[in-house]
C-alpha positions in Angstrom: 8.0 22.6 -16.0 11.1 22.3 -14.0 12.7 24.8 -11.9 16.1 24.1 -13.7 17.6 27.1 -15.2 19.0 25.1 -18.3 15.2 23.3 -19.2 13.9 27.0 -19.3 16.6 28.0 -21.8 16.6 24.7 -23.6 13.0 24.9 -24.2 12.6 28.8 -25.1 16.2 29.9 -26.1 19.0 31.6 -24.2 16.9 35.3 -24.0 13.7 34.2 -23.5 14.1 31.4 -21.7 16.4 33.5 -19.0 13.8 36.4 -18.3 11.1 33.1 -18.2 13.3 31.5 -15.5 14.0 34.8 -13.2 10.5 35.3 -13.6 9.8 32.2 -12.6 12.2 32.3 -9.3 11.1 36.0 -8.3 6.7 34.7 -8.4 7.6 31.3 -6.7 11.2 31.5 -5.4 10.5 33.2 -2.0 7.6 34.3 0.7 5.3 36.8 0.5 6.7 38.7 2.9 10.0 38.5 0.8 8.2 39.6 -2.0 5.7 42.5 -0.6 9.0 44.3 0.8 11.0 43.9 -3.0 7.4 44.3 -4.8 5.2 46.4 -2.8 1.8 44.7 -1.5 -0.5 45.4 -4.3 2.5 43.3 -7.1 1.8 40.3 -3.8 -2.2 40.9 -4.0 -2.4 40.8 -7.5 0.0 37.7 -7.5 -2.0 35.8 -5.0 -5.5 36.6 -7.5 -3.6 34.6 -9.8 -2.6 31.8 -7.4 -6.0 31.4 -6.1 -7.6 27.4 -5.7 -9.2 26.1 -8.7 -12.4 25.3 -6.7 -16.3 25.6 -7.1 -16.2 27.3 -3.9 -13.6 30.0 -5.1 -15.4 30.4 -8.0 -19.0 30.9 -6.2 -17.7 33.2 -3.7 -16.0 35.5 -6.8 -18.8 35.2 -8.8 -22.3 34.4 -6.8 -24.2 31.0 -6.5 -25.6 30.7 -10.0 -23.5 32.4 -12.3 -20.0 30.9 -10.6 -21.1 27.5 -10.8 -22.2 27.8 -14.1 -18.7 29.6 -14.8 -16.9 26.3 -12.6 -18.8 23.8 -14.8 -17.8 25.3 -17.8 -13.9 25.9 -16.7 -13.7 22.8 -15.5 -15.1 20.6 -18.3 -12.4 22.6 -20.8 -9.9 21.9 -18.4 -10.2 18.1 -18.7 -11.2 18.5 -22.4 -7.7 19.9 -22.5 -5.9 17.4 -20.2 -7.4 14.5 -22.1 -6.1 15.8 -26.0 -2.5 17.0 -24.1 -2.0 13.3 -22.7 -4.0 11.5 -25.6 -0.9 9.5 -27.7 2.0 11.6 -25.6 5.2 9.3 -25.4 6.9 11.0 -22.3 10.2 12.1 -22.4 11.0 13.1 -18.9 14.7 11.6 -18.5 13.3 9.3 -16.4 12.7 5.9 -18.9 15.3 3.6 -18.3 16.5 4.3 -22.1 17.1 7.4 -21.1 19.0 6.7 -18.3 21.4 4.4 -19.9 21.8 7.2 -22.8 23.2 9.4 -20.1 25.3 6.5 -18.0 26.0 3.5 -20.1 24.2 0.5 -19.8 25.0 -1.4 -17.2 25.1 2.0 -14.9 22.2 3.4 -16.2 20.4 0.5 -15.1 21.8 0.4 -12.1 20.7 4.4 -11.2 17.2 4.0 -12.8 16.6 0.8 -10.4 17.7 2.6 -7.8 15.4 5.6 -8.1 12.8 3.4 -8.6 13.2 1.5 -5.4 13.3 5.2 -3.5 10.7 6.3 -5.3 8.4 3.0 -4.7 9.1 3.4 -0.8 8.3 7.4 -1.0 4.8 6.3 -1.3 4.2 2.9 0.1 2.8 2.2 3.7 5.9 1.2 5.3 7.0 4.7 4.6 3.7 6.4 6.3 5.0 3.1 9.0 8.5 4.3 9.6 7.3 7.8 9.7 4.5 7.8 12.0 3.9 4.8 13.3 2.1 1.5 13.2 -1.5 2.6 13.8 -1.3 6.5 12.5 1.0 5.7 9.6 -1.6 2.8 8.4 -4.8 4.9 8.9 -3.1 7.8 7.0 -2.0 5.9 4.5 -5.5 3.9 3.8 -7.0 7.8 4.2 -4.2 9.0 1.4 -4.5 5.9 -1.0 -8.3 5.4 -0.9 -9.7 7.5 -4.2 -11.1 5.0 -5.9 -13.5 3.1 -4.2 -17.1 4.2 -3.5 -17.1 5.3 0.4 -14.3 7.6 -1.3 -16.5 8.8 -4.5 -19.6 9.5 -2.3 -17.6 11.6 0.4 -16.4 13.7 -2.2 -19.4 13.7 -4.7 -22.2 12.7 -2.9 -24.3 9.4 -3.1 -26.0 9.7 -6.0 -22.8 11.4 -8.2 -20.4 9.6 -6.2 -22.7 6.2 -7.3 -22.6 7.4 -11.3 -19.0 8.5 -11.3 -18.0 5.3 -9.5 -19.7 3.2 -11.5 -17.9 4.8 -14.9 -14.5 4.7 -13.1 -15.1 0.9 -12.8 -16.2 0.5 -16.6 -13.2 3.0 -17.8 -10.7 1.1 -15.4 -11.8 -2.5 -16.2 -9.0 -4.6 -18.2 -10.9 -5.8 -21.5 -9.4 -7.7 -24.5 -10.2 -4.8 -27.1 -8.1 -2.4 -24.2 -5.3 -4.9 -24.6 -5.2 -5.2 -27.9 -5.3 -1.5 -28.6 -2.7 -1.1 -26.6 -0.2 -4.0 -27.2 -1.5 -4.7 -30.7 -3.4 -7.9 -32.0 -0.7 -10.9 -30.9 0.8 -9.6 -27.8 -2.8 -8.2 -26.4 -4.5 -11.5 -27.0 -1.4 -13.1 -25.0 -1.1 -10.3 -22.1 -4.9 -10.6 -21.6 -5.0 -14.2 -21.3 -2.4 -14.0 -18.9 -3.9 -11.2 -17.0 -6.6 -13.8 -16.8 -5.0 -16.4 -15.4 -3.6 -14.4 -13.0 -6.6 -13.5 -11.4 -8.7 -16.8 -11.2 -5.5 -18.1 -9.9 -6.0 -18.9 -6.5 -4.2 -21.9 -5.3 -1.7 -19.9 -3.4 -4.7 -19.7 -1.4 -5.7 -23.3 -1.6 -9.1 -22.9 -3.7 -8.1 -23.5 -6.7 -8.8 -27.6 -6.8 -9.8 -30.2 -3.6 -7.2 -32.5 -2.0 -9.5 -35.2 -2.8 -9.4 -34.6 -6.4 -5.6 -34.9 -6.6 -5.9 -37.9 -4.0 -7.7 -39.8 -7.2 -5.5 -38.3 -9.4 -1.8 -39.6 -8.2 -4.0 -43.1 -7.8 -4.8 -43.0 -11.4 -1.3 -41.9 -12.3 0.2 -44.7 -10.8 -1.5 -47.2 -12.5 -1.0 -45.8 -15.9 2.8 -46.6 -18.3 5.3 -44.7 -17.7 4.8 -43.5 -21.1 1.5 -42.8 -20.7 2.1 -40.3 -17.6 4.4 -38.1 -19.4 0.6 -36.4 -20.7 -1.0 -36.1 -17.7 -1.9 -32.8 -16.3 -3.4 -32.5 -12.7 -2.8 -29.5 -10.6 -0.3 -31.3 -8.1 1.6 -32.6 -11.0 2.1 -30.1 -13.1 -0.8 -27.6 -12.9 -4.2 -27.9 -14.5 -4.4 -27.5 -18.4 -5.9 -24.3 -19.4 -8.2 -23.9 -22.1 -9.4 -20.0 -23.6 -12.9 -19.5 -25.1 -13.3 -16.3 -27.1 -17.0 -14.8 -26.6 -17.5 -11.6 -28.0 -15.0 -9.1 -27.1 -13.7 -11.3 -24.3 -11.8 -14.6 -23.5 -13.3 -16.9 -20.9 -10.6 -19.3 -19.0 -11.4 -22.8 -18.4 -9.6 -25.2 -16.4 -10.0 -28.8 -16.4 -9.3 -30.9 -13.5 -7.5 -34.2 -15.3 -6.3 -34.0 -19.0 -4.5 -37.1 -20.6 -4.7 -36.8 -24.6 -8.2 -35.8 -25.4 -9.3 -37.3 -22.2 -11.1 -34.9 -19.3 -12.0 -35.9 -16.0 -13.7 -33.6 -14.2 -13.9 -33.6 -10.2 -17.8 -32.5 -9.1 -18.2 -31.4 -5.1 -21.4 -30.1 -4.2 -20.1 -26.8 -3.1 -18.2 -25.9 -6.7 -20.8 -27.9 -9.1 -22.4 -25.5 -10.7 -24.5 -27.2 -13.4 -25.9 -24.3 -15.7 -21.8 -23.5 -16.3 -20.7 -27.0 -16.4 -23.1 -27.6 -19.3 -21.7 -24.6 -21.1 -18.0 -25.4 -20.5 -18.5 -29.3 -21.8 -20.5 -27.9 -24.7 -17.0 -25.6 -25.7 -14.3 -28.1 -25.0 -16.7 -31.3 -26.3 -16.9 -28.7 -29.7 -13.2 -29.0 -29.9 -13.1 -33.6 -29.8 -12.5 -33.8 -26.1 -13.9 -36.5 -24.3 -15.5 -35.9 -20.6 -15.8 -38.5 -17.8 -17.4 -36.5 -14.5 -16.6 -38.2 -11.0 -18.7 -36.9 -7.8 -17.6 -36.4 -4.5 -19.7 -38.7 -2.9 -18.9 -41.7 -5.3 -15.0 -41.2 -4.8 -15.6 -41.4 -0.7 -18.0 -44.0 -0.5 -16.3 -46.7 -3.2 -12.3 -45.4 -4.1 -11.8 -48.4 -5.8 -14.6 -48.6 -8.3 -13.9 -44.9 -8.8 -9.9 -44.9 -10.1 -11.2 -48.6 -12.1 -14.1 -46.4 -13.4 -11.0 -43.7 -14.5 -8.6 -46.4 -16.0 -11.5 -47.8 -18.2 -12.5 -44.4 -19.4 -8.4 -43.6 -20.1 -8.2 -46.9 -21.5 -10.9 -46.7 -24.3 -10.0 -46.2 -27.7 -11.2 -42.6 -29.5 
């Protein structure tokens, strides 16, 4: 709840909503000293009961080893009973949606503020901030030390190895991006569409150069060459114009395949020993054979030893009629 006198009134009317805010400002708005000498000591004691850490320790040292952890346990699985049903469907309405912001400024100015506080806001807790702040080396560590609560050095430190290892292990499964996820959240079309993307994004990788050999796409601009004009308008190689994509739906998930060289129902597929995996090459050429394309596999070693017979080999197999 904010500390704004016109949200109190605005959310329990002008009466109640006043005593609620000076309330409010007299248990929070100043020190205890402040408060002991306008209060007395015992109003500050009693406050401070109140204030007291939500914590199996607090709760063992007020209530004795067995019965306060049985009393945490139970508090505490009521209190995330309670956070789950609060925050289950809400649609937030903090003034803070860019909506919002352009309800309050105009359009073009709304959009301007709301990118603006989202800028601040994004550097408020990134690491150039913790950088700026304190420093190459400290403002790095601290920041890795801040940001670090989800992976399992972080679980086991504050849960211990074995309930560390079982509540890691179900953060992974509840935080995992599935199709069903996506499409309960984004609806039937737009799920299926976001997930694939999603997909793509992450078995993406020739920003790092590992997505396809240079000696694949050496073949493949010889075999372009050769072929009409006409004919090289439906290529697709990754140099060209990025390898054609292909999704196979298996259960409650979509499986990406990408094919090396696709002309019309035409594959060609470059094998190296160190990516041939022959188990899931099978399984891919059984999906994409299962929808009438055509697959011609060239190895490494053949390409190296005899170019030549390799890109005729290519044309030939382009060449044949379906």
């Amino acid at each position: 709840m904010a500390s704004v006198k016109a949200a109190w009134i605005k959310k329990f009317g002008e009466v109640e909503g006043l005593e609620m805010w000076n309330e409010h400002k007299k248990r929070f708005g100043r020190t205890n000293d402040q408060l002991k000498e306008t209060h007395g000591e015992d109003y500050v004691k009693e406050l401070n009961k109140k204030r007291a850490t939500f914590s199996k320790s607090a709760y063992i040292k007020k209530h004795g080893l067995i019965y306060g952890t049985k009393k945490w346990e139970l508090v505490l699985e009521k209190k995330l009973q309670t956070q789950k049903d609060n925050f289950k469907n809400k649609k937030w309405n903090n003034g803070r949606t860019l909506d919002e912001y352009q309800k309050r400024y105009g359009v073009e100015k709304g959009y301007t503020k709301w990118s603006e506080r989202n800028r601040v806001q994004s550097y408020s807790v990134s690491k150039q901030r913790y950088i700026d702040e304190f420093g190459e080396t400290v403002g790095s560590e601290m920041c890795k030390r801040i940001k670090d609560n989800s992976s399992l050095d972080s679980f086991i430190s504050r849960y211990g190895k074995e309930d560390g290892l079982k509540r890691y292990e179900a953060n992974c499964k509840a935080c995992a991006i599935t199709l069903p996820k996506m499409i309960k959240l984004y609806g039937e079309t737009d799920g299926v569409v976001r997930y694939k993307e999603w997909l793509y994004k992450c078995t993406d990788h020739t920003h790092l150069q590992l997505g396809y050999s240079k000696s694949s796409q050496k073949l493949f601009w010889n075999i372009y060459e050769l072929l009409t004009l006409e004919t090289q308008k439906k290529c697709n190689f990754a140099e060209l114009n990025e390898e054609s994509k292909f999704y196979e739906h298996i259960s409650n998930t979509i499986k990406l395949h990408k094919v090396d060289f696709k002309i019309n129902n035409k594959i060609i597929e470059f094998d190296c020993d160190y990516w041939h995996d022959v188990e899931k090459d099978n399984l891919r050429d059984t999906f994409l054979k299962s929808h009438n394309y055509q697959i011609l596999r060239v190895n490494y070693k053949d390409w190296t030893s005899n170019p030549q017979k390799t890109i005729n080999k290519c044309i030939k197999y382009i060449n044949e009629s379906t």
